[in-house]
Residue, then its C-alpha position, 0 to 999 in steps of 0.5 A: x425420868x420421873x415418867x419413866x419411874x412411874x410406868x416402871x412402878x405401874x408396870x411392876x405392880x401390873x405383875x404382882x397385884x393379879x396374883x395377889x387381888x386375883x380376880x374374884x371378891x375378896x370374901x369368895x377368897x376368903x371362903x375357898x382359903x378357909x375351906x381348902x387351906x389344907x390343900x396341898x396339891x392342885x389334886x386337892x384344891x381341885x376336889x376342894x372347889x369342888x366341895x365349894x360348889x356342891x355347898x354353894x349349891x345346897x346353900x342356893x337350892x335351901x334359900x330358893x325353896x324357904x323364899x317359895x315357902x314364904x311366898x307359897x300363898x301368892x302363886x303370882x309371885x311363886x309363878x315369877x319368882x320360879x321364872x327368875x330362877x329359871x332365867x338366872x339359871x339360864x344366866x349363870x350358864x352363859x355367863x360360866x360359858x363367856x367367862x371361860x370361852x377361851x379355854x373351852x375353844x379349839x386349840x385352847x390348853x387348859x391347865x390343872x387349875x382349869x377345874x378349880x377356877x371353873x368350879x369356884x366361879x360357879x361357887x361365886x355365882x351361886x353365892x351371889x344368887x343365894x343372897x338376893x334370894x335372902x333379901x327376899x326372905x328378909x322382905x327389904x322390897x317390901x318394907x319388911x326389914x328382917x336382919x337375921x341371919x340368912x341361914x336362920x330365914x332359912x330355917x325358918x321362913x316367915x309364911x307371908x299369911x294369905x289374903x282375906x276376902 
């Protein structure tokens, strides 16, 4: 009876908990509730995740240029850094693609949230992306250890001096 009891509980918290954790970190929730709290229809949401990405978008191309910016001196690490970008691109693409395969196949109905969840996924990705590309602007690989505020290295990237000879 108890075994029972407890597959119960399991089963029932199986059909709350999705809704309730949803499947994307708590501070990416975080940030689509702050932003789109006065959306009150899916038409909303759908143009507030969009204004999600295109500002997770910015925030991503502002971080990339201040890190090639700091590194402008060393065109070995600019040359590799741009590479990563590119195969990060690349990534976040296939990843994108894998990650809604189903409702992209034949057949396949999408909803009215399908643009939403498709653009707040981008969202988180390019949250993401934006903060390895801040570790870089802090140096952590380095030994450097710069804990300022990302938006603040954006601003104002440290230029790594070129090297004398």
């Amino acid at each position: 009876m108890r075994a029972a009891y407890s597959l119960l509980t399991v089963a029932s918290l199986l059909l709350v908990c999705p809704f309730a954790l949803a499947d994307q970190p708590p501070v990416d929730r975080d940030v689509e509730m702050a932003l789109c709290k006065g959306a009150n229809t899916q038409y909303d949401v759908t143009q507030c995740a969009g204004d999600v990405y295109e500002a997770a978008d910015k925030e991503l191309n502002a971080a990339y240029q201040a890190v090639l910016k700091k590194w402008a001196n060393y065109p070995d690490v600019t040359g590799k850094l741009r590479q990563a970008q590119r195969d990060w691109l690349t990534y976040r693409d296939a990843d994108v693609e894998a990650r809604f395969a189903f409702e992209d196949s034949e057949g396949a109905m999408r909803g009215t949230a399908y643009p939403a969840a498709y653009a707040f996924y981008r969202a988180s990705l390019a949250r993401e992306r934006t903060a390895r590309l801040c570790q870089y602007l802090r140096g952590t690989a380095y030994g450097e250890v710069d804990r300022s505020a990302c938006t603040d290295l954006v601003k104002h990237p440290y230029v790594i001096p070129a090297p004398t000879h």
